[in-house]
N, CA, C and O atoms as CSV, one atom per row, in Angstrom:
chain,resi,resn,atom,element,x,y,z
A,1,UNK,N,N,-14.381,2.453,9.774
A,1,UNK,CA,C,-13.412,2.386,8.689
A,1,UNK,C,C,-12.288,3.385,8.969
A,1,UNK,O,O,-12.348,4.521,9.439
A,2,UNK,N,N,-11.247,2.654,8.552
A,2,UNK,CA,C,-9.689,3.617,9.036
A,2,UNK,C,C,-9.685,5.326,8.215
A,2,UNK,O,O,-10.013,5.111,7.048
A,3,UNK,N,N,-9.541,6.234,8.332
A,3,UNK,CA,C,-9.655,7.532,7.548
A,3,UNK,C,C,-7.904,7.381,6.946
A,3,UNK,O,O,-6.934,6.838,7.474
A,4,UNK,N,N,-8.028,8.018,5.814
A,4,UNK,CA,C,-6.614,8.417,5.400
A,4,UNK,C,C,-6.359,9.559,5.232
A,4,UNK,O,O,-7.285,10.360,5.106
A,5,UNK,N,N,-5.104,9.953,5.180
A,5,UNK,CA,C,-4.366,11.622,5.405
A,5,UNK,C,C,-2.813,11.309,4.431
A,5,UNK,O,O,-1.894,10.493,4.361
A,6,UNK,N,N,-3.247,12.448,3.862
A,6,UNK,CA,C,-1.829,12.467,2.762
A,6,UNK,C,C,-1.609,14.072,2.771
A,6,UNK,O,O,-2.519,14.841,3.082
A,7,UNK,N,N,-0.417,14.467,2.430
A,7,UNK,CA,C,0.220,15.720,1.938
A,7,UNK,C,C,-0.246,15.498,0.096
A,7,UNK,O,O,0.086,14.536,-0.596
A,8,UNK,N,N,-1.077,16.688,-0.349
A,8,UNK,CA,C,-1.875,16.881,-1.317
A,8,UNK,C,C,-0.455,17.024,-2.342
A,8,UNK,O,O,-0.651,16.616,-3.487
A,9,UNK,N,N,0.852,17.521,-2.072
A,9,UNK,CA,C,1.787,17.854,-2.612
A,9,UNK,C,C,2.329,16.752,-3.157
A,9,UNK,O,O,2.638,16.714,-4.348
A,10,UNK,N,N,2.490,15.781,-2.362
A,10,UNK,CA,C,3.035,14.994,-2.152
A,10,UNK,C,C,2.323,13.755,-3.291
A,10,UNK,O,O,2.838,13.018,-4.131
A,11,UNK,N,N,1.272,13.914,-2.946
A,11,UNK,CA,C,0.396,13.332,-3.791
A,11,UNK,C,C,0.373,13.475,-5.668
A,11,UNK,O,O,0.330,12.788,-6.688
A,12,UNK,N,N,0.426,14.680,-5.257
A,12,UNK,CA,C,0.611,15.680,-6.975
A,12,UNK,C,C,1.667,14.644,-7.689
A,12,UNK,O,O,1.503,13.947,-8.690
A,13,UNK,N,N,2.909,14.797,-6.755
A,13,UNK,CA,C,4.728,14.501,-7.179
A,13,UNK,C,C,4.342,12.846,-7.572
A,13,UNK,O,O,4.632,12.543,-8.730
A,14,UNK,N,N,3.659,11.644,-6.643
A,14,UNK,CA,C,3.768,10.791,-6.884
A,14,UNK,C,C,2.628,10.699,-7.942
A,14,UNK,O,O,2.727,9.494,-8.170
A,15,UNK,N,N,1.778,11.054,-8.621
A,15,UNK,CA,C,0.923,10.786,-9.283
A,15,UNK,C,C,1.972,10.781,-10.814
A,15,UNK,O,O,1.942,9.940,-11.713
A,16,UNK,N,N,2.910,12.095,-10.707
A,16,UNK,CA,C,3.475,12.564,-12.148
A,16,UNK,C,C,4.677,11.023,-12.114
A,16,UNK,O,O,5.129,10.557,-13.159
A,17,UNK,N,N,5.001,10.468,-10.776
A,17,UNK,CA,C,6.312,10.094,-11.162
A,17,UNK,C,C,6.007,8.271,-11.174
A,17,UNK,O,O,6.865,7.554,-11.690
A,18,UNK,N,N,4.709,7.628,-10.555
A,18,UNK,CA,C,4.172,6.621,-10.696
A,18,UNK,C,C,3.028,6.436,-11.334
A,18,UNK,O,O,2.720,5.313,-11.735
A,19,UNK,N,N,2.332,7.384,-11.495
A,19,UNK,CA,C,0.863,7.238,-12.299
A,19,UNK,C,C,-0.187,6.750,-11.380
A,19,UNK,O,O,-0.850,5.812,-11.823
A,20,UNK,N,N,-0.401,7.056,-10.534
A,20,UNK,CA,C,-1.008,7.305,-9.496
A,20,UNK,C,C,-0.672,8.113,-8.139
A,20,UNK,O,O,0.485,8.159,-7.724
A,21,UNK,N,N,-2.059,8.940,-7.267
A,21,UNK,CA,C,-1.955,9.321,-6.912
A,21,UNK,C,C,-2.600,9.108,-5.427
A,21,UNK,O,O,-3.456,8.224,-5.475
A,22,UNK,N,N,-2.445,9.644,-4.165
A,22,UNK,CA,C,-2.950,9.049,-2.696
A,22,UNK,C,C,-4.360,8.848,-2.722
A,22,UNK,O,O,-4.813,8.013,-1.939
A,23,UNK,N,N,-5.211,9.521,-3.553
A,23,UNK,CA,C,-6.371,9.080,-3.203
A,23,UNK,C,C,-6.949,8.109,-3.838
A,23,UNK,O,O,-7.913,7.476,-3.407
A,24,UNK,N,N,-6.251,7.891,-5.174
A,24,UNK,CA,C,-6.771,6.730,-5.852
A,24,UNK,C,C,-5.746,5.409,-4.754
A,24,UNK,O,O,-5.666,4.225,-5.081
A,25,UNK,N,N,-5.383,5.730,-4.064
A,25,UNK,CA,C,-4.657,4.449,-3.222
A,25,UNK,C,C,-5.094,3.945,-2.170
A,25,UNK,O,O,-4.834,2.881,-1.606
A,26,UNK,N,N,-5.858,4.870,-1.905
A,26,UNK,CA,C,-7.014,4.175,-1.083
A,26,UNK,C,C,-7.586,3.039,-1.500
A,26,UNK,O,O,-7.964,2.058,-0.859
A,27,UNK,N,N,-7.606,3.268,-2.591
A,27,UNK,CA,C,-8.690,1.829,-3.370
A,27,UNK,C,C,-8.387,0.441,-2.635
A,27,UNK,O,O,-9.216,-0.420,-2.338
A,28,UNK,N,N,-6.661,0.420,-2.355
A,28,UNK,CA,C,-5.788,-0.714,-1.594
A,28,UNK,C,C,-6.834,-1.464,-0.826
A,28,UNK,O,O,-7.237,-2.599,-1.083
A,29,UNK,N,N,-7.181,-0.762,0.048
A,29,UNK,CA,C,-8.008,-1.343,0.697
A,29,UNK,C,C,-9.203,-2.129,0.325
A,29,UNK,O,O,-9.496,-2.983,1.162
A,30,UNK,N,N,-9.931,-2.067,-0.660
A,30,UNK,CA,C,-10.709,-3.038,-0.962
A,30,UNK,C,C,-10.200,-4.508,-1.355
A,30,UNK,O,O,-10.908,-5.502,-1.192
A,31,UNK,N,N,-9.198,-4.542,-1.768
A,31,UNK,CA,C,-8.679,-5.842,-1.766
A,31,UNK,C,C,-8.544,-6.812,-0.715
A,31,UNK,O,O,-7.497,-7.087,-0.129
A,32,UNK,N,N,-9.756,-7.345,-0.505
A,32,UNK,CA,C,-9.827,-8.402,0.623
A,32,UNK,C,C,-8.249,-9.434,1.001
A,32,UNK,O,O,-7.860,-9.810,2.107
A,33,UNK,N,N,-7.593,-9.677,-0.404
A,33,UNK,CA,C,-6.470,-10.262,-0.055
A,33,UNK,C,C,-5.076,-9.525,0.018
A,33,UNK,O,O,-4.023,-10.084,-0.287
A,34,UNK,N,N,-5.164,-8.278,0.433
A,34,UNK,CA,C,-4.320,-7.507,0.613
A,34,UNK,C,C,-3.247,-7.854,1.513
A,34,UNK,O,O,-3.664,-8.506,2.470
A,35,UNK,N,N,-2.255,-7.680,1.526
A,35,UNK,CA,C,-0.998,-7.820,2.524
A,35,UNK,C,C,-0.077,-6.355,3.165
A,35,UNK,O,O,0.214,-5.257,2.690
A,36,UNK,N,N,0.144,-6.994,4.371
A,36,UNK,CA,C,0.209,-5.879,4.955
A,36,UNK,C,C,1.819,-6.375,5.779
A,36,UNK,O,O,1.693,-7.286,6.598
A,37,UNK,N,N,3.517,-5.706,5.542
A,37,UNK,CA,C,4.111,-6.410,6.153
A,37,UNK,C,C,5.327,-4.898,6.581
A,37,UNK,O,O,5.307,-3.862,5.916
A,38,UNK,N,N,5.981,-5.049,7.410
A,38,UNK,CA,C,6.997,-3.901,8.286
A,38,UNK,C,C,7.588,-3.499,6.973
A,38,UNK,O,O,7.897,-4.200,6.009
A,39,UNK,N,N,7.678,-2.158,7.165
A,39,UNK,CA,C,8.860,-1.646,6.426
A,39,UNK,C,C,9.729,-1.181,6.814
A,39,UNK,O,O,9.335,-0.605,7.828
A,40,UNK,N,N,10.833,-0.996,6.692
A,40,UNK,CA,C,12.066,-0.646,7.121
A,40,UNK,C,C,12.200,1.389,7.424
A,40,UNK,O,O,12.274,2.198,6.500
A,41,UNK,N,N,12.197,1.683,8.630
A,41,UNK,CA,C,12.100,2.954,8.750
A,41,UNK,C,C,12.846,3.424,10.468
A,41,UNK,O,O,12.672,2.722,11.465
A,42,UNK,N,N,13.560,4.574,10.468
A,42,UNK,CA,C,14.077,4.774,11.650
A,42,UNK,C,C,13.495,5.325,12.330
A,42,UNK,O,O,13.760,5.048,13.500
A,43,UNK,N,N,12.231,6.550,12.105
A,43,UNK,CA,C,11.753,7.579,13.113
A,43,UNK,C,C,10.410,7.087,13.346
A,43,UNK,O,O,9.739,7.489,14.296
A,44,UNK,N,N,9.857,5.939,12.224
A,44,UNK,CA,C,8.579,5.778,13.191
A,44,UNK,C,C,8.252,4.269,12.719
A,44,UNK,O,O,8.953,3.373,12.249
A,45,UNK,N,N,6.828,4.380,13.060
A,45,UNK,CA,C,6.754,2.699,12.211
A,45,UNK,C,C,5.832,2.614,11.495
A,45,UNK,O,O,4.737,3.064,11.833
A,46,UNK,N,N,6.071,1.903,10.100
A,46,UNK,CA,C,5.503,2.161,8.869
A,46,UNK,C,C,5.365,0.683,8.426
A,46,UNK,O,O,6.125,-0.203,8.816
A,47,UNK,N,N,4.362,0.503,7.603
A,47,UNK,CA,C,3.946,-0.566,7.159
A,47,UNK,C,C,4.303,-0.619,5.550
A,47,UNK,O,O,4.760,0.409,5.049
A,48,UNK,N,N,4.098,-1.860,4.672
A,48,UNK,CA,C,3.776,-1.701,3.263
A,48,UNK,C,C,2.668,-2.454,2.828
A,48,UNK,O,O,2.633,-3.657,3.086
A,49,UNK,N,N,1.667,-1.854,2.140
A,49,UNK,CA,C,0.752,-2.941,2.435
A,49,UNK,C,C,0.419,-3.164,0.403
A,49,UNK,O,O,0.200,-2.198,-0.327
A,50,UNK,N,N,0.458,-4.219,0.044
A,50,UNK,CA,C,0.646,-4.734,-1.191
A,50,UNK,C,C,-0.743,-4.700,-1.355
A,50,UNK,O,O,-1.395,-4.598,-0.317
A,51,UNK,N,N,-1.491,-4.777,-2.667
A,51,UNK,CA,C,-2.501,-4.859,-2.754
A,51,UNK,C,C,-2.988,-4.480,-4.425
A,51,UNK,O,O,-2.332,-3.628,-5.023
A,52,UNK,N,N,-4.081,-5.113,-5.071
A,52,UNK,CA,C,-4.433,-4.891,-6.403
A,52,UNK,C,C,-5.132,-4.051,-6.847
A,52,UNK,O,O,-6.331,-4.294,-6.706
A,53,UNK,N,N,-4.803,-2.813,-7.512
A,53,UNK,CA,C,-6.122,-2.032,-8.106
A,53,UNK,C,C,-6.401,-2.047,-9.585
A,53,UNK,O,O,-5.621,-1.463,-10.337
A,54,UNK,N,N,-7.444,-2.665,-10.048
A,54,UNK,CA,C,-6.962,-3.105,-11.683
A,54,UNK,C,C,-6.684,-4.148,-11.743
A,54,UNK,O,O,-6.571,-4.357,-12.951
A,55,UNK,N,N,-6.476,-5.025,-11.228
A,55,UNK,CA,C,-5.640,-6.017,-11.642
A,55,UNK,C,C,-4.197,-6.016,-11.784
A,55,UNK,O,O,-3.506,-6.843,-12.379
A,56,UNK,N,N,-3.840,-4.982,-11.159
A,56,UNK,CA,C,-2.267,-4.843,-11.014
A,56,UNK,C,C,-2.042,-4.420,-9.636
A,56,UNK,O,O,-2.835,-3.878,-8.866
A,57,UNK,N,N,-0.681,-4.799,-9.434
A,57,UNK,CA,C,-0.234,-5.078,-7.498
A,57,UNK,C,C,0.491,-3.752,-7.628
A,57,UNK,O,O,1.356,-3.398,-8.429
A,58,UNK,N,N,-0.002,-3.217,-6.784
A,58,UNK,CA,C,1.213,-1.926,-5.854
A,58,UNK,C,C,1.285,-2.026,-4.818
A,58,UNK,O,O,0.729,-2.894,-4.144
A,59,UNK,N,N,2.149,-0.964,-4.346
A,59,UNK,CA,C,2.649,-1.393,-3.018
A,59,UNK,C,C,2.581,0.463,-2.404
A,59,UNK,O,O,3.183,1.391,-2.944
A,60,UNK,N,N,1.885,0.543,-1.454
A,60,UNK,CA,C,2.303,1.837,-0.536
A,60,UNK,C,C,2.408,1.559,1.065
A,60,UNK,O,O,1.995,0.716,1.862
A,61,UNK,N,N,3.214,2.775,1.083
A,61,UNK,CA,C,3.956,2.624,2.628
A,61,UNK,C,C,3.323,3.731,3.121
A,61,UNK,O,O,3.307,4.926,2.826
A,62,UNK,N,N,2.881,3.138,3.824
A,62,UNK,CA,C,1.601,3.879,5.340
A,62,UNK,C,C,2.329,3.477,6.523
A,62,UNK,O,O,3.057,2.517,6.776
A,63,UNK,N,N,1.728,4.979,7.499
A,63,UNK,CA,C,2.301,4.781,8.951
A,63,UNK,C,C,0.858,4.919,9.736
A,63,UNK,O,O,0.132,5.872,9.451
A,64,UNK,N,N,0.585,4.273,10.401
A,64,UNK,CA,C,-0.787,4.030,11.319
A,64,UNK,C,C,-0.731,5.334,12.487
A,64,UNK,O,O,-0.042,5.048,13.466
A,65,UNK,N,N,-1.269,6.519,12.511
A,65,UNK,CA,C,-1.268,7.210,13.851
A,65,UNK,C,C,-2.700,7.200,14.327
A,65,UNK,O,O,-3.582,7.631,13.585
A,66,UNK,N,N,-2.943,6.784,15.393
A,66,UNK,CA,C,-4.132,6.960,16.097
A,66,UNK,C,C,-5.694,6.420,15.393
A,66,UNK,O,O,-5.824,5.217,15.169
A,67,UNK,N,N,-6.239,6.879,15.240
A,67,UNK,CA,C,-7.420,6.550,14.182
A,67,UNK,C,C,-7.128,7.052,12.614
A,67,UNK,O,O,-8.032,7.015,11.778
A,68,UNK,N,N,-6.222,7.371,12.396
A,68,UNK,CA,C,-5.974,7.294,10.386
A,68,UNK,C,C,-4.777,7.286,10.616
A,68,UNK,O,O,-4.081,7.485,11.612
A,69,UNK,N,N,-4.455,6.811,8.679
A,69,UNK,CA,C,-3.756,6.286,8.238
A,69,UNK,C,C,-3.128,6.836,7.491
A,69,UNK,O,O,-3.771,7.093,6.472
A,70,UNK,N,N,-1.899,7.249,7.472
A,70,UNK,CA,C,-0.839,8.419,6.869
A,70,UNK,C,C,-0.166,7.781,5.198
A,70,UNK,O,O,1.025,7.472,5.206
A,71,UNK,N,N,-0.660,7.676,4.358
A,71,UNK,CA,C,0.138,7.518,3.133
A,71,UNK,C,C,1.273,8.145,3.110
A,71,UNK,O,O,1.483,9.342,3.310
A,72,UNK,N,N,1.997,7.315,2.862
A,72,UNK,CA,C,3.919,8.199,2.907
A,72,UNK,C,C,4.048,8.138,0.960
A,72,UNK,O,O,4.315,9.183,0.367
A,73,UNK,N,N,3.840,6.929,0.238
A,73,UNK,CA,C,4.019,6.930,-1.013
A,73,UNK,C,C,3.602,5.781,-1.995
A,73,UNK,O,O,3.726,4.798,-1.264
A,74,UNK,N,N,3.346,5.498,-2.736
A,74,UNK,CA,C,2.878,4.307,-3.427
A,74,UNK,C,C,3.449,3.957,-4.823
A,74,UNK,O,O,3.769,4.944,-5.485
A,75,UNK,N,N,3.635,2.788,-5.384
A,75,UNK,CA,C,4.365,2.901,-6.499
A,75,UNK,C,C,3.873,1.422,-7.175
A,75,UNK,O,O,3.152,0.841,-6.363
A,76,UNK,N,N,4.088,0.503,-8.659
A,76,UNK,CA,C,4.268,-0.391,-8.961
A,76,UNK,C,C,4.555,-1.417,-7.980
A,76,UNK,O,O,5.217,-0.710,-7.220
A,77,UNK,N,N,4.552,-2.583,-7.417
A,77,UNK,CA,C,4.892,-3.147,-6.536
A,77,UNK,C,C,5.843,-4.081,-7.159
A,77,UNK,O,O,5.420,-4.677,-8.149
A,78,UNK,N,N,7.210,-4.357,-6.721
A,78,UNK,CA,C,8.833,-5.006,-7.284
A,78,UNK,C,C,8.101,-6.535,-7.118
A,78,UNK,O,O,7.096,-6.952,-6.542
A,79,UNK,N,N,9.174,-7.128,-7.947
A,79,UNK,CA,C,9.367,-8.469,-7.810
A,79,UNK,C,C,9.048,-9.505,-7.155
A,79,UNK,O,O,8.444,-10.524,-7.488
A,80,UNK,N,N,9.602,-9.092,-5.971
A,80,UNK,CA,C,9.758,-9.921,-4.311
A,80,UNK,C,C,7.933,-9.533,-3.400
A,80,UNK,O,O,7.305,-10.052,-2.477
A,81,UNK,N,N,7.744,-8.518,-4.215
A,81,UNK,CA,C,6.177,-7.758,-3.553
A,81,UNK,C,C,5.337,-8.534,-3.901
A,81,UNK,O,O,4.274,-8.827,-3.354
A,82,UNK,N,N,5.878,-8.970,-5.017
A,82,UNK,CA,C,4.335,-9.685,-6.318
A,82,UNK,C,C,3.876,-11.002,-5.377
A,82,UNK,O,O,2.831,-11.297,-4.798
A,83,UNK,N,N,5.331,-11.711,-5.537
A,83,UNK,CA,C,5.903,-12.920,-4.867
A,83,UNK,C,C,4.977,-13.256,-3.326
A,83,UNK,O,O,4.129,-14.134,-3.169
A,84,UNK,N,N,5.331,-12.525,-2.594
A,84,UNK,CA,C,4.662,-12.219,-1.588
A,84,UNK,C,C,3.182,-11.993,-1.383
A,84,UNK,O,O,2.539,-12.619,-0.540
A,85,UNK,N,N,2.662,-11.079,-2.179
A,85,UNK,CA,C,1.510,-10.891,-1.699
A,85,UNK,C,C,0.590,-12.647,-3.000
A,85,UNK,O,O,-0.524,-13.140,-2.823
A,86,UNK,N,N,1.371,-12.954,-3.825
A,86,UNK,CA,C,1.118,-14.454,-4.500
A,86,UNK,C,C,1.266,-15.611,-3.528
A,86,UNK,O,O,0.626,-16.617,-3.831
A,87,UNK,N,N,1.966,-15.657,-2.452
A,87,UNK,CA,C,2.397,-16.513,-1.828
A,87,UNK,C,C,1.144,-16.522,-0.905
A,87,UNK,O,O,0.557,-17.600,-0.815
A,88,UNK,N,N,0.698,-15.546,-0.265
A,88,UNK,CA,C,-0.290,-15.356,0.418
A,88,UNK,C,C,-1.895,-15.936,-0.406
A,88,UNK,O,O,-2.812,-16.391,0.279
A,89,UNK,N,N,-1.958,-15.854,-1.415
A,89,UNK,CA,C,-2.862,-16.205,-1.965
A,89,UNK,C,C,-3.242,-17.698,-1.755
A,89,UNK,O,O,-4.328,-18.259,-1.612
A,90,UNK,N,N,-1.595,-18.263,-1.799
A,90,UNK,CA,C,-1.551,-19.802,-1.980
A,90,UNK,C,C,-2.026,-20.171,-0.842
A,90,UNK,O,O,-3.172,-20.620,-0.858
A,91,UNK,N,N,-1.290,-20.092,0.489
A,91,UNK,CA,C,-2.007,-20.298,1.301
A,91,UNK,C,C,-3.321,-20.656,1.805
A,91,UNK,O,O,-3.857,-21.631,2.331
A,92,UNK,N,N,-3.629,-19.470,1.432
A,92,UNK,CA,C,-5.261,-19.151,1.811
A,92,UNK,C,C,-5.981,-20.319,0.944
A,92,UNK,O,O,-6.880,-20.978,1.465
A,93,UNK,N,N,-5.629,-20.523,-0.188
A,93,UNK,CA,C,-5.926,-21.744,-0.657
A,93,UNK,C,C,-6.054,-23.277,0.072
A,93,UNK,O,O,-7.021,-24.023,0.226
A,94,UNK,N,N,-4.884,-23.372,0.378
A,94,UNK,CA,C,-4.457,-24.761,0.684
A,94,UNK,C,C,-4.737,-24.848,2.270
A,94,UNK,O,O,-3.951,-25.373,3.059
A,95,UNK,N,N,-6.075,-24.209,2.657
A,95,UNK,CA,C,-6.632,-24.515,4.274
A,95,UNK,C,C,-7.790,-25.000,3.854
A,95,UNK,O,O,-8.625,-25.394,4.668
């Protein structure tokens, strides 16, 4: 299983300013139908990987180094996220 690594600070800031925090974002991962797609970044390469905890979709942006997995930040997941990681659902359906 992939290990995760977050800045504890960092963690603190996004917990007060999204209502959650890096370690409860781990949870992401249990969502078997999780989505995982590029995010837009210049110095390295980072993913966003959509996913339900609760019954509600967020979205955090992780960068993969070596054997773990770097949480950069996590938040509500927008519009176009929902869309997406819904679209994927359909799919998987219709095979």
């Amino acid at each position: 299983m992939m290990e995760f690594e977050y800045d504890e600070e960092k963690s603190r800031r996004n917990k007060e300013k999204h209502g959650i925090g890096f370690a409860e974002t781990q949870r992401l991962r249990e969502d078997a139908e999780r989505v995982e797609i590029p995010a837009k970044a210049d110095d390295e390469n980072r993913s966003i990987v959509i996913a339900l905890i609760d019954r509600r979709h967020w979205s955090a942006v992780m960068t993969h180094r070596s054997d773990r997995t770097r949480i950069i930040s996590v938040r509500r997941s927008r519009r176009e996220e929902i869309h997406i990681y819904e679209s994927q659902d359909v799919r998987r359906e219709v095979r």
